[in-house]
C-alpha positions in Angstrom: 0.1 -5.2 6.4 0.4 -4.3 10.1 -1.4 -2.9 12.5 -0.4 -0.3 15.0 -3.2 0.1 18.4 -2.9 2.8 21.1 -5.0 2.1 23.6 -7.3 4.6 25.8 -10.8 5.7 26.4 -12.8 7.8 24.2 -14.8 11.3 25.0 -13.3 14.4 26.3 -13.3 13.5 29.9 -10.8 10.9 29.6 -7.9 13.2 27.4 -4.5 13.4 29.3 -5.1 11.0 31.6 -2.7 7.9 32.5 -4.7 5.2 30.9 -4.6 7.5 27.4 -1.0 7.7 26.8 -1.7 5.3 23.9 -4.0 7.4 22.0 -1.9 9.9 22.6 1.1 8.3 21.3 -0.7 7.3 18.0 -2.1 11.1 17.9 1.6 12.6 17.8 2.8 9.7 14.9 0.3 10.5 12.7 0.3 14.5 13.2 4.1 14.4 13.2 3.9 12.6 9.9 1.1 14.2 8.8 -0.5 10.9 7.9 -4.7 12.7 7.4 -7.3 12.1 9.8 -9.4 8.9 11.3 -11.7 7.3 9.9 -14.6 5.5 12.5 -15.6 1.5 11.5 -16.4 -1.4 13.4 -16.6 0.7 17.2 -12.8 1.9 16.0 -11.0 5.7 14.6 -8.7 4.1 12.3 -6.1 5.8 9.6 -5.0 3.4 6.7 -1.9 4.3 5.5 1.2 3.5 2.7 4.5 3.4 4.3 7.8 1.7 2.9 5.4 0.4 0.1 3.6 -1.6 3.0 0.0 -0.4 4.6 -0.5 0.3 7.9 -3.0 0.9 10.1 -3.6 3.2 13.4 -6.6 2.1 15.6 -7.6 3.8 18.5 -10.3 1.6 20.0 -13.3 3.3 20.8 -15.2 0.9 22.9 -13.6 1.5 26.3 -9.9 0.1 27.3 -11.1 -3.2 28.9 -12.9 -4.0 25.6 -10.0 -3.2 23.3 -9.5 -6.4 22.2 -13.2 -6.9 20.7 -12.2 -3.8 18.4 -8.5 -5.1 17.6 -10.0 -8.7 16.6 -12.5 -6.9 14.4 -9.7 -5.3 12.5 -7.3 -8.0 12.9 -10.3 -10.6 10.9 -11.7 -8.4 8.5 -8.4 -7.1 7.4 -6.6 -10.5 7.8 -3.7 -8.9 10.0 -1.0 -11.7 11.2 -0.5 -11.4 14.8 2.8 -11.0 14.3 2.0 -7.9 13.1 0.3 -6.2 15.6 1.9 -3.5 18.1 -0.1 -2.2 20.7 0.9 1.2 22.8 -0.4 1.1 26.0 0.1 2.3 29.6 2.2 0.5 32.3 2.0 1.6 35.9 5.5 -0.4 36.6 7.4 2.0 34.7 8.1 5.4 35.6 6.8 8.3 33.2 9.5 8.7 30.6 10.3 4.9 30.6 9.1 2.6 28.1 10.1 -1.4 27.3 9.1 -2.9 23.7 7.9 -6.6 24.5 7.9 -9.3 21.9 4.8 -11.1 24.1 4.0 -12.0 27.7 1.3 -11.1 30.5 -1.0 -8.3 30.8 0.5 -7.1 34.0 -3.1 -7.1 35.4 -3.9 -4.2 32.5 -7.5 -5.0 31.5 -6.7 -3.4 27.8 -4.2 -6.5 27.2 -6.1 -8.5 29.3 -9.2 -8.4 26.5 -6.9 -8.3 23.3 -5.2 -11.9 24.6 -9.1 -13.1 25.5 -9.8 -12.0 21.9 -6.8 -13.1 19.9 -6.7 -15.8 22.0 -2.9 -15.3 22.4 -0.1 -13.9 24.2 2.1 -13.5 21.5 1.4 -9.9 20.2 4.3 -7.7 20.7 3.6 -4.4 22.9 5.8 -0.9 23.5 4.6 -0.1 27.1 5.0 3.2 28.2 5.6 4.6 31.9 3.1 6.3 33.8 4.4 5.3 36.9 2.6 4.5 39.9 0.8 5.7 43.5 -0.1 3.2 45.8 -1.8 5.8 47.8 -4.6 6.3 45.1 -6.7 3.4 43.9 -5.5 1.6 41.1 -8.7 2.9 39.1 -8.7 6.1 40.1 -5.5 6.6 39.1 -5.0 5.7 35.7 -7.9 7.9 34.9 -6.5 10.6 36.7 -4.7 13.8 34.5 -0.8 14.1 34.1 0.6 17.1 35.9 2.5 19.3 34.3 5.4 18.1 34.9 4.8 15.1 33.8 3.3 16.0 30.6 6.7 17.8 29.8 8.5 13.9 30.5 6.1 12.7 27.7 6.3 15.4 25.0 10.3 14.8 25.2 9.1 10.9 25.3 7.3 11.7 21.8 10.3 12.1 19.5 11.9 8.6 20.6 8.4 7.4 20.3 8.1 8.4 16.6 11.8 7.1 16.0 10.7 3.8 17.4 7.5 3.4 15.2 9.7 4.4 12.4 12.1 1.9 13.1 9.2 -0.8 13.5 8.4 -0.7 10.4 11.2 -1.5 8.8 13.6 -3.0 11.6 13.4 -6.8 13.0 11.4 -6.4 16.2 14.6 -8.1 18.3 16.8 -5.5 16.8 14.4 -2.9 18.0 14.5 -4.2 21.4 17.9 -4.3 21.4 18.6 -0.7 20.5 15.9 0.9 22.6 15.1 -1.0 25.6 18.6 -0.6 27.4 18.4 3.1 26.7 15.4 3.1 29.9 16.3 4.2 33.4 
């Protein structure tokens, strides 16, 4: 079984901003494969589904991005998830919009999403696929990941989607290091 978690925040106020792209990364998988709707449990919208004769399951946490990992332990324990399989979608202000870098484990980069999920796993080792939303050291750190995507930059990420859906495919069936390998030298 393995567990795939885009991080964000929930309510309406919070859609299309920075600190989302995860949810919204999760959101174009499952519409693209038109997996069914989420379910909510444990503070979490999940979606448990059969693919390559293995289950997976989507979580968007729903109790706020620097308290993602209290929802991701939640699932990880009751439905006895290894850690090495676990992929979590999140934001990553050193990467510019229409970058992304799969990591097999590492630091949280100061993003308080990871941050939580290591204090709850109580681990490093958890591989990620970061995605670009670049960075404005003009605007407070905070302010800015909750801030909207222009439209510009919400045209990067819808041609971002398609590799992102190819790379979730591929994670599911492909060694993570191979996975690496074939996407991560493809960033600018």
């Amino acid at each position: 079984m393995k567990l795939i978690v885009g991080l964000g925040n929930p309510g309406k106020q919070y859609e299309n901003t920075r600190h989302n792209v995860g949810f919204m990364m999760i959101d174009t998988y499952i519409e693209n494969k038109n997996l069914g709707s989420f379910t909510q449990k444990n503070n979490g919208l999940y979606l448990k589904s059969k693919i390559n004769n293995e289950d997976i399951i989507f979580l968007k946490p729903q109790s706020y991005m620097n308290l993602s990992g209290e929802v991701v332990k939640k699932y990880v324990d009751y439905f006895k998830i290894d850690i090495d399989n676990i992929l979590v979608i999140s934001d990553d202000l050193d990467l510019l919009i229409g970058n992304f870098k799969l990591k097999l484990n590492g630091s949280s980069g100061g993003h308080n999403g990871l941050k939580n999920i290591e204090c709850n796993l109580k681990t490093k080792n958890y591989k990620r696929l970061k995605i670009g939303i670049s960075n404005n050291k003009s605007i407070d750190t905070k302010d800015y990941v909750l801030s909207k995507f222009n439209k510009e930059e919400i045209t990067i990420l819808d041609n971002l989607k398609s590799q992102v859906i190819d790379i979730i495919d591929e994670y599911l069936s492909m060694d993570f290091s191979q996975l690496m390998n074939k996407y991560n030298r493809k960033n600018r």
